[in-house]
Every structure is written in structure tokens, then in C-alpha cells.
C-alpha positions in Angstrom: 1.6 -20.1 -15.6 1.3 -23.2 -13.8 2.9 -22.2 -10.7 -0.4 -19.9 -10.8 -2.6 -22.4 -11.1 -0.4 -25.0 -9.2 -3.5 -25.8 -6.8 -6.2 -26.8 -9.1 -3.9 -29.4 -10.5 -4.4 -31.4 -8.0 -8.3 -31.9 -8.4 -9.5 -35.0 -10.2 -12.4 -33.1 -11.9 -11.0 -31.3 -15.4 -10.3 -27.4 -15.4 -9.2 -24.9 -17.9 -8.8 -21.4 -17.9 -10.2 -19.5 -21.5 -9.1 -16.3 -22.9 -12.7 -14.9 -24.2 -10.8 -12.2 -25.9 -8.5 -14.1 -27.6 -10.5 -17.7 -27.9 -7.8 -19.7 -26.9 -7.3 -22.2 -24.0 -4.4 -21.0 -21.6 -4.1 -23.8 -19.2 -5.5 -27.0 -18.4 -4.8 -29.4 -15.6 -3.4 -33.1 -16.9 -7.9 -34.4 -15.9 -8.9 -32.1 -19.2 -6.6 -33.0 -21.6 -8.8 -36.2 -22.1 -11.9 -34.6 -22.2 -10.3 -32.5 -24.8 -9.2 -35.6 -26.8 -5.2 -33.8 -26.1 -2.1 -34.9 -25.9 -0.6 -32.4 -24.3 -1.1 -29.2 -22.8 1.0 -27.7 -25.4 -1.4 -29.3 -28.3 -4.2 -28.0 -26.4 -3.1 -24.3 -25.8 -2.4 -23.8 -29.6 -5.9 -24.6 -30.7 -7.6 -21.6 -32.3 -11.3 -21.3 -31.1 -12.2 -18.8 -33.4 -12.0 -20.7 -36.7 -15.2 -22.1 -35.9 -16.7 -20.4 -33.2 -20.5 -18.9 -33.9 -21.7 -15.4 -33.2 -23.8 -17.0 -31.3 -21.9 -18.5 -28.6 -18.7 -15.4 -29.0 -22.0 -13.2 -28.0 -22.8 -16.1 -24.9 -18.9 -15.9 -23.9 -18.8 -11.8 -23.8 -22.0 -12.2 -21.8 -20.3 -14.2 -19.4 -17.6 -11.9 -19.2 -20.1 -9.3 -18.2 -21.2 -11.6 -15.4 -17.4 -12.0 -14.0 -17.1 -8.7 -13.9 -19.8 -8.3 -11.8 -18.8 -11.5 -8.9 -21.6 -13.9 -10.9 -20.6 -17.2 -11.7 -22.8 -19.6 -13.9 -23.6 -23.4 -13.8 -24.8 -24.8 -17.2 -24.6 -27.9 -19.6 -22.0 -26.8 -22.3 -21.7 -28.8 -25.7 -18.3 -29.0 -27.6 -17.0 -31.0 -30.0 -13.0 -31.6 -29.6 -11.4 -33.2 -33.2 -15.7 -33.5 -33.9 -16.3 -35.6 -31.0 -19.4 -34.9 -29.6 -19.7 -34.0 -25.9 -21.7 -32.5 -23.0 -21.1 -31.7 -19.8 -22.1 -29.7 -16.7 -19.5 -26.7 -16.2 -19.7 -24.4 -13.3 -18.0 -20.5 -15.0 -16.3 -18.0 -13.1 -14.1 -15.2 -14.0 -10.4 -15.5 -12.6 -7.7 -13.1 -13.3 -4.7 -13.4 -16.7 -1.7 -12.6 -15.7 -2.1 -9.1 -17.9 -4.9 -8.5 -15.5 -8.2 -9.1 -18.1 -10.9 -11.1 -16.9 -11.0 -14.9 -18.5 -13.1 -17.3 -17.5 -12.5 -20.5 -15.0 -13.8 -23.9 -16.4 -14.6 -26.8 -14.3 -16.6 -30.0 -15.1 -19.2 -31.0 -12.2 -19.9 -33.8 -14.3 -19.7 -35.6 -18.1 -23.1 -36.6 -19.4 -23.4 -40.7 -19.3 -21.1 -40.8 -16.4 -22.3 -41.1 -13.0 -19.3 -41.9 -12.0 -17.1 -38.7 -11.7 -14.7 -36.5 -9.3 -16.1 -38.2 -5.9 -19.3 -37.1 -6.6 -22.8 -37.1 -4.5 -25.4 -35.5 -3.4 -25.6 -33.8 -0.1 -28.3 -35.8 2.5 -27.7 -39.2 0.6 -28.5 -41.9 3.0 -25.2 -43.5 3.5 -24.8 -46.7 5.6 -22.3 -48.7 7.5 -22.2 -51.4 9.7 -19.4 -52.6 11.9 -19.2 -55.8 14.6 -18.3 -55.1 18.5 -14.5 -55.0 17.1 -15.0 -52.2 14.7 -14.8 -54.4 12.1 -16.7 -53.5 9.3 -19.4 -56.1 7.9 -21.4 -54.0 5.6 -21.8 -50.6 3.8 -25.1 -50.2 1.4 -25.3 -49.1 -2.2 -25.1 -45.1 -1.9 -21.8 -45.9 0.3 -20.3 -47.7 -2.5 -21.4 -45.8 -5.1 -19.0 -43.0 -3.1 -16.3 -44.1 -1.8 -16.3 -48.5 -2.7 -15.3 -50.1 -0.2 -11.9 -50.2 0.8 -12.3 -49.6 4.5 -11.9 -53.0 7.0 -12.3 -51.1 10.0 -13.9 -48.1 11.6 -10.8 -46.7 12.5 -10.0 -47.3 8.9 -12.6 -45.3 7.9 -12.4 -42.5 10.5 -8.8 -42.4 10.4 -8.7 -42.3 13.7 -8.5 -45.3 16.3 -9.2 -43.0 19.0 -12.8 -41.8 17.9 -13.4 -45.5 16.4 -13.0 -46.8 20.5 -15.1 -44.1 22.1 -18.0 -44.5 19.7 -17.6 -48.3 20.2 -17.6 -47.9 24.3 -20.6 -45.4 24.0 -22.8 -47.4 22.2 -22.2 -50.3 24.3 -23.0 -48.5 27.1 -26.3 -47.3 26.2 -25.2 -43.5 24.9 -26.8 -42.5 21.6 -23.8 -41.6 18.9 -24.9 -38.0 17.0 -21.9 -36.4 16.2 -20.0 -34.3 13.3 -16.7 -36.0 11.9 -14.7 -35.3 9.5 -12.6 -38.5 7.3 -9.9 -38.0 5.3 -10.9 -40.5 2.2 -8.3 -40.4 -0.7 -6.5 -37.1 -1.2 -9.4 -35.4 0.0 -11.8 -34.3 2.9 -15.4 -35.4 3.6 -17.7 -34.0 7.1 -20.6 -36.4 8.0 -23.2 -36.3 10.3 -23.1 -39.7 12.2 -26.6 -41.3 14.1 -25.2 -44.5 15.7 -27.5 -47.1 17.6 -26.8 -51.0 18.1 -28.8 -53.9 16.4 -29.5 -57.2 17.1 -28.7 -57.5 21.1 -25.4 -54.8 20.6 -23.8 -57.5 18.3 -23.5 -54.8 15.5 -23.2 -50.8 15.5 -25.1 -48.8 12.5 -24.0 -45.7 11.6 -26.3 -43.5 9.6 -24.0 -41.1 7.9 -25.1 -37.8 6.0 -22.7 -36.2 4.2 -22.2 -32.5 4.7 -19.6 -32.0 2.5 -20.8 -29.3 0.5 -22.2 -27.2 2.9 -18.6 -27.5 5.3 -17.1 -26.3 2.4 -19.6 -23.6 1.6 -19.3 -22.9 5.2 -15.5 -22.9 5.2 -15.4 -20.9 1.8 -17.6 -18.1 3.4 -15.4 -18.1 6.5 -12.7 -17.5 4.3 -14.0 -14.9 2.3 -15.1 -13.0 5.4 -11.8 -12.7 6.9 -9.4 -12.7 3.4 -9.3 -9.7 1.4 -10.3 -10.2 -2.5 -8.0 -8.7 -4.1 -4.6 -9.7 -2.0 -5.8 -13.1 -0.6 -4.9 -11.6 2.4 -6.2 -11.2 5.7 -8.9 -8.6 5.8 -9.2 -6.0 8.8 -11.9 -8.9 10.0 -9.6 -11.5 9.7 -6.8 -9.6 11.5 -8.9 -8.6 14.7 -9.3 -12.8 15.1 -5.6 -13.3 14.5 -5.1 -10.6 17.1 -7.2 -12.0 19.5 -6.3 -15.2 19.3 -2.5 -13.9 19.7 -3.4 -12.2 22.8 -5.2 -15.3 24.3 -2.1 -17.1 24.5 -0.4 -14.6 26.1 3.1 -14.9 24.4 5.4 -11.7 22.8 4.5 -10.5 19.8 5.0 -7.3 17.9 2.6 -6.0 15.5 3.6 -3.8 12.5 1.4 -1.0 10.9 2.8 -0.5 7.0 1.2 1.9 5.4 2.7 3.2 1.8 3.7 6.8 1.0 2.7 7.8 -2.5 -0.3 5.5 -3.3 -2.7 8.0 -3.3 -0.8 9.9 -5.9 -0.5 6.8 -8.3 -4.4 6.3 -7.4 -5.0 9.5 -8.8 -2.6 9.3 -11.5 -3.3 6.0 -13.0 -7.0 4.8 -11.6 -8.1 2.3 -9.2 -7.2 -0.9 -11.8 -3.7 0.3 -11.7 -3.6 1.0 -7.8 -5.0 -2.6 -7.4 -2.3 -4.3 -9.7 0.4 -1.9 -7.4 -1.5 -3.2 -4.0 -1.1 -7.3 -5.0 2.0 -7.0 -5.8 3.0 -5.3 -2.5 1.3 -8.4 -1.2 3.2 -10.7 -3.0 6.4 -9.4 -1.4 5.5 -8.8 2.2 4.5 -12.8 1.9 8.3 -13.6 0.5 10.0 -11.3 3.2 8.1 -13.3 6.1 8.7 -16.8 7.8 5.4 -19.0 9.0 6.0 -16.9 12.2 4.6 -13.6 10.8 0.8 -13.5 9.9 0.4 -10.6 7.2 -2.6 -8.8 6.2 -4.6 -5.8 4.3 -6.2 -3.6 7.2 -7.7 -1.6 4.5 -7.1 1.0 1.5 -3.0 1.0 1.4 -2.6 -0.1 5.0 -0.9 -3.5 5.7 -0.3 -5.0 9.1 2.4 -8.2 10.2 2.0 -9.9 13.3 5.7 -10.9 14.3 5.3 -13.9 16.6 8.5 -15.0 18.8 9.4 -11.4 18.4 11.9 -11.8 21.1 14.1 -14.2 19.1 13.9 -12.0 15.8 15.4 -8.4 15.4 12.2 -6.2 14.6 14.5 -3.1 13.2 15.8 -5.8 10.7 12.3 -7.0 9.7 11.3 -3.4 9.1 14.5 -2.3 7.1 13.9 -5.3 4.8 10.5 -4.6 4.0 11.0 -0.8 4.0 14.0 -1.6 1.1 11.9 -3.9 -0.7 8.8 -1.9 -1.3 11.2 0.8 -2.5 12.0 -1.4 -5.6 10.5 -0.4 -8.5 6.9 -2.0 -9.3 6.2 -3.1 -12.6 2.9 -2.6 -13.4 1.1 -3.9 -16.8 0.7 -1.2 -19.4 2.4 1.4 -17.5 5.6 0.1 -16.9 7.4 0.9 -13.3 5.8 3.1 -10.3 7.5 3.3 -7.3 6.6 3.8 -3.8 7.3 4.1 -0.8 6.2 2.9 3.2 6.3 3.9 6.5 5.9 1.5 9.6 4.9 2.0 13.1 5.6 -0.9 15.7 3.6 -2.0 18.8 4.7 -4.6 21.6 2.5 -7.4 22.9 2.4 -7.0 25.7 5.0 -3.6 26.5 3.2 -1.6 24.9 -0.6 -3.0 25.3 -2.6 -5.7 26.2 -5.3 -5.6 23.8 -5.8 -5.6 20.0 -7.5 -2.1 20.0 -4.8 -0.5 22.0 -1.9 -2.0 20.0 -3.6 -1.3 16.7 -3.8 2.6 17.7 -0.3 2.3 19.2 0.9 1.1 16.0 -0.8 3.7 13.9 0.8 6.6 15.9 3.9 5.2 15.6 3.6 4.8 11.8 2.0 8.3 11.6 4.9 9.8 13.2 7.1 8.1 10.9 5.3 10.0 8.4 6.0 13.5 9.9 9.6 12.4 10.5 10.0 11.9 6.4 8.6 8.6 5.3 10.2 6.0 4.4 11.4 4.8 7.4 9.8 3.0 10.8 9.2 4.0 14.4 8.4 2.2 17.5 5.8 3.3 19.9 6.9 4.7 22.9 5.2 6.8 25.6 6.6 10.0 24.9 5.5 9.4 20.5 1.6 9.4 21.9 2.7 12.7 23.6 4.0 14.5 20.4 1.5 13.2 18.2 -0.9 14.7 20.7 0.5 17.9 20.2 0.6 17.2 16.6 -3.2 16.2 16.2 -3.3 19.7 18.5 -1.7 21.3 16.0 -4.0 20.4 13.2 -7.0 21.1 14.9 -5.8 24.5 15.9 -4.4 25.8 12.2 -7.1 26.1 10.5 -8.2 29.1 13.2 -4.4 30.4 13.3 -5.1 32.7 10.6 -8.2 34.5 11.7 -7.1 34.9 15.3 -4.0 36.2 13.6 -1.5 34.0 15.3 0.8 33.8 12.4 3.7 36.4 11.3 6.5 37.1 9.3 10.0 37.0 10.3 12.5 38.1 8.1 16.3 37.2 7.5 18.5 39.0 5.4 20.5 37.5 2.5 24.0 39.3 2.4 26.1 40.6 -0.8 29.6 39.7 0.4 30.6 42.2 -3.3 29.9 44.9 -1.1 29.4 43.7 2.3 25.3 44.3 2.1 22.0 43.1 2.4 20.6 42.4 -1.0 17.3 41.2 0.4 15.4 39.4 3.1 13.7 35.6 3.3 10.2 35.8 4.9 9.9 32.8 7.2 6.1 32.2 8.7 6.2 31.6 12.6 3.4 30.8 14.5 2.6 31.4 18.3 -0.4 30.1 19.8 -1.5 30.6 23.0 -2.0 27.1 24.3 1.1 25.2 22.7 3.4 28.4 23.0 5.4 28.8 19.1 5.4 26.4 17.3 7.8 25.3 14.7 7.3 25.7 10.7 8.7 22.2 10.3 5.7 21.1 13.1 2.9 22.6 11.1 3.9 22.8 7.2 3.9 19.2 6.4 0.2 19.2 8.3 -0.8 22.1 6.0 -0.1 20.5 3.0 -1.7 17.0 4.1 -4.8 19.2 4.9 -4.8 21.9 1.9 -4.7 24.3 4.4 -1.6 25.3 2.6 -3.4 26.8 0.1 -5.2 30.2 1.9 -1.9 29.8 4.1 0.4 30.4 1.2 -1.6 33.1 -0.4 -1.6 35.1 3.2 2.2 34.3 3.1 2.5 35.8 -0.3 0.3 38.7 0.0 2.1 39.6 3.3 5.5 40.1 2.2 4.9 41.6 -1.1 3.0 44.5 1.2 5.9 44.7 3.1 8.4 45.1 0.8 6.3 47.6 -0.9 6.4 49.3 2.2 10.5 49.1 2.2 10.6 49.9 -1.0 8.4 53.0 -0.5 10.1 53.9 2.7 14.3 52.6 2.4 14.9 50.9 -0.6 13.8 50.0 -4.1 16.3 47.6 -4.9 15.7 45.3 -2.1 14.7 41.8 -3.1 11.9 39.5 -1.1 12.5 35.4 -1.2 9.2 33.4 -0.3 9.0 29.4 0.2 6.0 28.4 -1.7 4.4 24.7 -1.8 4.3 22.5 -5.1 0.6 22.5 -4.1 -0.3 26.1 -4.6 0.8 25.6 -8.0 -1.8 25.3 -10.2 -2.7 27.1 -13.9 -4.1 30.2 -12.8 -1.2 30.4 -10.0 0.5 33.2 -12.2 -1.5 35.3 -13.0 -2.5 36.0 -9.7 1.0 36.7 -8.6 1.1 38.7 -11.5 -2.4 40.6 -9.9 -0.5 40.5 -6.9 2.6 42.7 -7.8 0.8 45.1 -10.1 -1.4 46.0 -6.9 1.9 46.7 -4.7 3.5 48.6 -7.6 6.4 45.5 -7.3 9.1 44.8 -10.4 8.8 40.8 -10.8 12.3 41.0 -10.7 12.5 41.7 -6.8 11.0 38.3 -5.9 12.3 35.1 -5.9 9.9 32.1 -5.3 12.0 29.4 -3.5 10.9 25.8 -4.1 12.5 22.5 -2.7 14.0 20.0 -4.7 12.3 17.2 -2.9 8.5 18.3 -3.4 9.2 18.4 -6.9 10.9 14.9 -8.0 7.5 13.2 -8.6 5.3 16.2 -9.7 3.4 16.3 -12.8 3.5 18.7 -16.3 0.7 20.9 -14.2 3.1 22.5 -11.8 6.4 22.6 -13.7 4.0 24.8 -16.6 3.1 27.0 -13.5 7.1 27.7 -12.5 7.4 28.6 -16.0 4.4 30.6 -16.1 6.4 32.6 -13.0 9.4 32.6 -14.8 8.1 34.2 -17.9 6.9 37.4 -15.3 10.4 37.9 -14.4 10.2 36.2 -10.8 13.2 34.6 -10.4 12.7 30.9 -9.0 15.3 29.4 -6.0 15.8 26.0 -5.8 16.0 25.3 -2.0 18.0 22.7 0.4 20.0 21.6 -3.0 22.3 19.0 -2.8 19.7 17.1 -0.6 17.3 15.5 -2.6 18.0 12.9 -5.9 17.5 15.2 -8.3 19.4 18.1 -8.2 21.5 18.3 -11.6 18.5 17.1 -13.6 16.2 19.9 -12.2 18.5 22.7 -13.0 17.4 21.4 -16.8 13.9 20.8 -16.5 12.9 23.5 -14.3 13.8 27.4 -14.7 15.8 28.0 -11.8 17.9 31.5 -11.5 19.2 30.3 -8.3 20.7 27.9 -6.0 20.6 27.7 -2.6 23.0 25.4 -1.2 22.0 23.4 2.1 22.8 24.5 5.3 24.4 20.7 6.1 26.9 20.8 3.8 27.9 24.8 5.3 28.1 22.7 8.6 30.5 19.9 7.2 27.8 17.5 8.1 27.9 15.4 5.3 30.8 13.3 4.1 33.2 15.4 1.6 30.9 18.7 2.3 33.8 21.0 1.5 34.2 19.1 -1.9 30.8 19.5 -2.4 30.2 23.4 -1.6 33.2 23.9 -4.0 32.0 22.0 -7.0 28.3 23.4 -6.2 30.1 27.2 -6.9 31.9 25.4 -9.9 28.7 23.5 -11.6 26.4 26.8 -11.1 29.3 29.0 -12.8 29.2 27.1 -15.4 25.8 27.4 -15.6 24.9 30.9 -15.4 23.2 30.1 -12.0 23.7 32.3 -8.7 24.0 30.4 -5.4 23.0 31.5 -2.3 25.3 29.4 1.3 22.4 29.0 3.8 23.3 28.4 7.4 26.4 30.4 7.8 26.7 30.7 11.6 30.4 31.2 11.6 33.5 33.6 10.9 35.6 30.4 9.5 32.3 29.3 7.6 31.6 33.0 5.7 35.5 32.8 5.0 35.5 29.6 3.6 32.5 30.0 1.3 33.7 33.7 -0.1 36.8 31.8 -0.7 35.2 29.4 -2.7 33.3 32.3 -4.8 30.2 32.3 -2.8 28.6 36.1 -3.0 25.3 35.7 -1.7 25.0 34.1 2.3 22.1 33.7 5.1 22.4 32.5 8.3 22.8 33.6 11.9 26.0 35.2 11.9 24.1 38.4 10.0 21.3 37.5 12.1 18.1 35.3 13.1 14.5 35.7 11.3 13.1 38.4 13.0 10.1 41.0 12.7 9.6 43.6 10.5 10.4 46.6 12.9 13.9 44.7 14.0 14.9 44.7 10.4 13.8 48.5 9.9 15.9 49.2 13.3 19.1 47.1 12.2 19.3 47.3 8.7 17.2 49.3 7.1 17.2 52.8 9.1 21.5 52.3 8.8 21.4 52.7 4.8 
């Protein structure tokens, strides 16, 4: 707790911090405990307010809450009575945030009745006096510049802390030019800004300075600065505050690198939780950027879960480093106050100062491309700008502007692979695979434009045409070739909502289909974070008889735990581990065949481009394969011509 409030310990004027809720005093600095007639901060934090506290003044305290809540604050004469001593003073209120995140209220003493002698206290435009002798030797200061400060200055230097100033208003007076200037003084521990008139008396044997102290309004001044360019809720700078750190960066024209963070999965706990809990998950994602940086790196909030670091002497540090380190950190668990832990994750773009651009509006955009293609590339990982990124995510913001008109010009088809039944040498069934070919950007890769259909929704009407597509097809086969034949199709965690069921169940009645010829394949990955919505909807499916695949296994973190929660007939095992990509793959595609046995699960090898591969795998009890050594995806009349017309 005091390390919170470590900086208002240092004022001379007495503060405290009050639970409204609870009615008890949870900090103090050491200048309240004897307005509080305490001993310690201890005695003072165990007093009990409530014991004789009137519904008239726990109504007044709930009112000021209120006000908090809305950015008031209040300035009033309070009365209390500490061990029945009578006592009044003038308290400005504000609401500061507990450490549990409730609103309590901020206490601090302008001044004590009877006393006009309090924390440096005076009024703003008080006419304050001084007069020094050709030396700078000071002869004279009147009342209202005692009152203030006493008098413990010999010299204007002394005063001004400064013996620089002190000589050229000295020199300019005596040479006939008028002193009006702004100073600031340094007077005790703390700092005071003065308007200064200066003019010579009695045949330029002494200098008097008119002083008007403009301490409050700096301060207001400096406060309102502040707040304009620091972000309320991170003390951070704001976007405002970032474009002058950026400019003035740029103005001295040395290296820098600026860093575009923006987290993956905040939106979800936004939804999830609400905006209080997003908040609490947004300053503490502050608080570590701040402990991950050196006084090199300027940090800030450029707006809704965006963050940027400006990396000074970027030459001298390694960038990829900086980036791993806060990648890994906000990848730690948060803890989050009545919750309990949320994690996320980020993704950062980098710029150069000045490789990469020579202004802050340039760099900024730069930056944001890069971090938006480390978004397509997965998350959770960074990338640095480079000419050829703008290129791709041209094509990609291309892309997004074209698919949304892919399916009424009726660029997209089905391609179809076939899923082979080693038992008896045979295809059991086909995968339908979307493919898109437009007529500007030539065909265009699923993995290009499914991730941009789901950030859209267009994945929604996409899926159903998906769905609705192959089931008509293999009607068709199954009307034409063969009724056993199966149909596999990839569907998104997104299309999966309560009613999502039924209308596959509408779906299959209308093509005269048995659920039991489709499988739904879903991947492991899009379903680690979802929610009892979608995993009802997969059993929904189940229940009809469609069997569900789970898809890529092996390369999510979830695998063994989703064969429990979710009701999966089958596994298909990823291609990676066919290839003997990943460390001990063979070990893996053996104890895959093992676990699944045990199970009662089927698995299906994906990827098998190979003689040596299919041998391997049917060693290893694998019945069901895919992959281009039976053939590529291909159209509908390819797979009547090769497969189907040879039954």
C-alpha cells in the first residue's frame, strides 16, 4: 500500500485515503497522523468509523462517491472529532482507485481552521516584494514575502537559485532595460513560478522586484498538459502524447525504432467479462511494459488495446530481444480481481527511424502493417516492416475487399480429395476444400482468405454456401455412384451457434443424406478458448449422427483434454508429424494410433505424399490416409473421371 501512495508522502499538507464502503481509513501520510491525534498509521487504520457515524453524513459520503464516479471532485469545510477533539478544516475530495478496484475517496487538507500558517500556502496575485543592493544582496522583503517563504534568502542568486539569472537581471537593470520575466525558484523541497517586474530606486542604488506568484495556475497549466497527453487509466502516454514524443524524436534526427503492440484476445475478454474487467487487464499490461523497459524506451496507449514503445539508441539494443521479452511476458497469466487469471496474448510490428520512414505518420502505418501481418502469420509473435510486408498486406487488404463479392460472382468452388481405406485399398470418402480464383489476384490461397473471413463474419454465409455445396454433391454421388461414400467439411467455431443444428439437420433431410455420411472437421486451436455456446452446438451435431473430426491434432495445447470435453469420432493427425517435421514425429504418430485405440477413436494420417510414408503409417495401424500420393484436391468431374466412374 504505501509503495502506491509513495508520492503523496512527500507533501507537507495531511492526506488520507477512506474506504466509504467499509468506513475505515486505509492510509495516511506521517502530516495526518497529528491531525488525527495518531500515533501511528497502524492505530489510525484500525479505527472503526462506523460506530459513530450519522445517516446523515454515510448518506453525504455515498453522495460523494456518486461524484467520483462521475470525474467531480469537491472542496468543503469538514468537521471531525478524533478521541472528541474538535476540529475543522478545509478538504479538497476526489475519488482515487483501492487496490480491489472500488472507488474511495482522496483526502487532503488545504488548510486547518485558526492556522494561517499551513503547507506553503498563498494566494495567487499576492503582492510580493523584494529588494536587493547593486551586489544582489538582499536588503528587504515585505510582509506577504515573509508570511511565504520567511526570509532565509541573503542573495538573489540565493533566491533564484541561480547566479546566472541573478547577474543578467542585475546588468539589465543597470543598463536601463525593464526586467518582466517568468522564473521559476526552487524554495524548500518544492517549486514556485513568479512573474517578476524589476525597476531601480533611488539613483540605481537598489533593484525592486515585484513578484506575482503564478504557482497555481503553472501547475493547473502543467496538470492540464499532463492530462492531455497521459492516458487515464494507464498513466500512460495517450495517442496525443505519443505524436509529440514522435516528433520530437524525429527532430533530433537520431535511430530509433518504434514498436506497435497490440494484444490478441482482448476483445474476447471485453466481451466476456465487461469493460471494468478489460480495464483492470489493460493497467496491468501497463504496469509490465514499464518494468520490461529502460529510461531509453518511451511507452504508451495509442488507443483501445494498442500500445506503442519508442526504442531510443536502437542501434546499441537488440530489437528481436526487446520484442521476445515483452511478447513472453504478456503471455503470463493476468490476475484480475474477482475473476481470477485471463490470459492473452500480443503481436508487434516494428518500424525504423529513419530506414524505414522519416516521419511519425509514416512510421506509425509502417508499424501497424507490420504488426497486422503478424497477426495473419498467427499471433503471438512480432514482425519488422519491410518493403515487400506493404506489398502482401496490399494484396491482403485486396483480398478483403474483394470477398465479400466472391460469392455472387461465383469465384469460389469445391475441390475434393479423397480419404483412402488402406482395409481394402479404397476411397471411403472425399474432403471438400474451398478454393478461390479471382480474376485480378489469380487463386488465392484458403490460408490467405479464411482467417480474413472470420475477422469479418464473412465466414458465416461463406460456410453455409460451403455446407450446402457439398452435401448437394454428395447427394448427387450418392444418387449416381455410391451410397456409402462419406463427405468431410472444415467448419469455423464461429458458425456455431444454438440453432446451428438444426439447420444442418434441415440441410440433410432436403438432400435425402444419412447424418452418418458427414463428418464436420473442426481444429483444435479455434476451440481452446471457446465458450459453453459452441461446445453445446458440437454436441447438438453429434446427437444427429454427424460424426465430428478433430483437425491438425497434435498441434495445438489441448489435444488429450479435448478428446474428453468435446465428442470427437475422429482424429486426424497433422500432416507435420507424417513429414518427420517435428522432433520424435515417428514416436508421436505411433502413440497417436496407440492413445486413439484405446479410445475407441478412428484417425485419419493427413499429408501422405510418399510410398515410405503410407508404409510407415499402415504399419503403425493407420487405416484411413489423405494426401497427394492418392491425389491433390480437385473438381468434381476429376473425381467422377478417376474414382468414381472406376467402382
Amino acid at each position: 500500500m504505501m509503495t502506491s501512495y509513495q508520492s503523496f508522502e512527500y507533501l507537507k499538507c495531511p492526506i488520507w485515503i477512506y474506504d466509504i464502503d467499509n468506513k475505515r481509513i486505509t492510509w495516511a501520510n506521517q502530516s495526518a497522523l497529528p491531525l488525527w491525534e495518531a500515533e501511528s498509521l497502524f492505530e489510525l487504520t484500525s479505527r472503526d468509523f462506523s460506530v459513530e457515524m450519522s445517516k446523515a453524513i454515510e448518506a453525504t459520503l455515498e453522495e460523494y462517491q456518486r461524484q467520483f464516479l462521475r470525474g467531480e471532485n469537491i472542496k468543503t469545510w469538514w468537521n471531525f472529532t478524533p478521541k472528541y477533539i474538535a476540529k475543522r478544516a478545509l478538504c479538497q475530495f476526489s475519488g482515487i482507485p483501492l487496490p480491489d478496484a472500488r472507488t474511495g475517496m482522496l483526502v487532503q487538507v488545504v488548510a486547518e481552521e485558526g492556522s494561517l500558517k499551513h503547507d506553503l500556502a498563498y494566494s495567487d496575485g499576492a503582492n510580493l516584494s523584494l529588494l536587493c543592493d547593486r551586489s544582489g544582496k538582499i536588503v528587504s522583503t515585505n510582509s506577504a514575502f515573509n508570511q511565504n517563504y520567511g526570509s532565509p534568502f541573503a542573495t538573489l542568486s540565493d533566491f533564484l537559485s541561480s547566479e546566472e539569472t541573478a547577474a543578467h537581471w542585475l546588468f539589465s537593470a543597470r543598463t536601463g532595460q525593464e526586467i518582466l520575466e517568468e522564473v521559476s525558484c526552487t524554495i524548500g523541497d518544492k517549486t514556485h513560478h513568479f512573474d517578476v517586474q524589476g525597476k531601480w530606486l533611488f539613483d540605481k542604488s537598489e533593484l525592486l522586484l515585484d513578484l506575482t506568484c503564478t504557482t497555481k495556475q503553472k501547475e493547473k497549466l502543467i496538470k492540464a498538459r499532463y492530462n492531455a497527453e497521459h492516458d487515464y487509466l494507464t498513466e500512460l502516454h495517450n495517442r496525443r502524447g505519443i505524436n509529440n514524443l514522435l516528433q520530437t524524436s524525429i527532430a533530433y534526427r537520431s535511430p530509433f525504432e518504434l514498436m506497435f503492440v497490440d494484444l490478441d484476445g482482448f476483445k474476447l475478454v471485453n466481451d466476456t467479462y465487461g469493460h471494468s474487467v478489460g480495464d483492470q487487464l489493460l493497467k496491468q499490461v501497463g504496469e509490465r511494459l514499464k518494468q520490461l523497459v529502460d529510461e531509453t524506451c518511451m511507452i504508451g496507449r495509442f488507443g483501445g488495446d494498442e500500445f506503442i514503445v519508442i526504442a531510443h539508441a536502437c542501434r546499441n539494443q537488440n530489437i528481436p530481444l526487446l520484442c521476445t521479452r515483452i511478447i513472453d511476458a504478456l503471455n503470463r497469466s493476468f490476475h484480475i480481481s474477482g475473476i481470477g487469471t485471463l490470459s492473452v496474448g500480443c503481436s508487434i510490428g516494428t518500424a525504423n527511424f529513419p530506414d524505414n520512414a522519416i516521419d511519425q505518420e509514416s512510421l506509425l502505418k509502417q508499424a501497424g502493417m507490420a504488426m497486422h501481418m503478424a497477426k495473419a502469420n498467427g499471433r503471438n509473435r512480432f514482425q519488422t516492416f519491410t518493403p515487400s510486408l506493404a506489398r502482401a498486406l496490399h494484396r491482403k487488404v485486396e483480398i478483403r475487399h474483394r470477398l465479400a463479392r466472391a460469392l455472387e460472382n461465383e469465384d469460389l468452388a469445391l475441390h475434393y480429395q479423397p480419404i483412402m481405406d488402406t482395409s481394402g485399398d479404397k476411397v471411403k470418402g472425399f474432403e471438400a476444400l474451398l478454393r478461390w480464383s479471382d480474376k485480378d489476384l489469380g487463386d488465392i490461397r484458403p490460408d490467405e482468405f479464411i482467417a480474413l473471413a472470420e475477422e469479418t463474419g464473412q465466414i458465416v454465409p461463406l460456410g453455409k454456401w460451403v455446407l450446402n455445396s457439398a452435401l448437394k454433391q454428395l447427394s448427387i454421388w450418392h444418387r449416381e455412384f455410391d451410397n456409402q461414400l462419406t463427405m468431410s467439411i472444415n467448419i469455423s467455431s464461429i458458425q456455431m451457434h444454438a440453432t446451428f443444428a438444426d439447420q444442418l439437420s434441415a440441410m440433410l433431410n432436403f438432400y435425402n443424406i444419412r447424418p452418418q455420411s458427414i463428418a464436420l472437421e473442426i481444429t483444435e486451436s479455434s476451440m481452446i478458448f471457446k465458450h459453453g455456446e459452441v461446445r453445446q452446438a458440437l454436441c447438438d451435431i453429434a446427437k444427429l449422427g454427424v460424426e465430428l473430426h478433430l483437425d491438425d491434432f497434435g498441434t495445438g495445447y489441448s489435444s488429450l483434454s479435448m478428446l474428453h470435453d468435446l465428442p470427437i469420432s475422429t482424429v486426424k493427425l497433422d500432416k507435420s508429424f507424417v513429414h518427420g517435421s517435428h522432433k520424435g514425429s515417428k514416436a508421436i504418430v505411433q502413440a497417436t494410433q496407440a492413445i486413439c485405440d484405446k479410445l475407441g477413436l478412428k484417425v485419419v494420417a493427413e499429408g501422405v505424399e510418399t510410398e515410405t510414408q503410407k508404409d510407415f503409417l499402415v504399419d503403425c495401424g493407420y487405416q484411413y490416409l489423405q494426401g497427394f500420393l492418392f491425389s491433390k484436391p480437385i473438381p468434381s468431374n476429376e473425381v467422377e473421371s478417376q474414382f468414381l466412374f472406376l467402382r
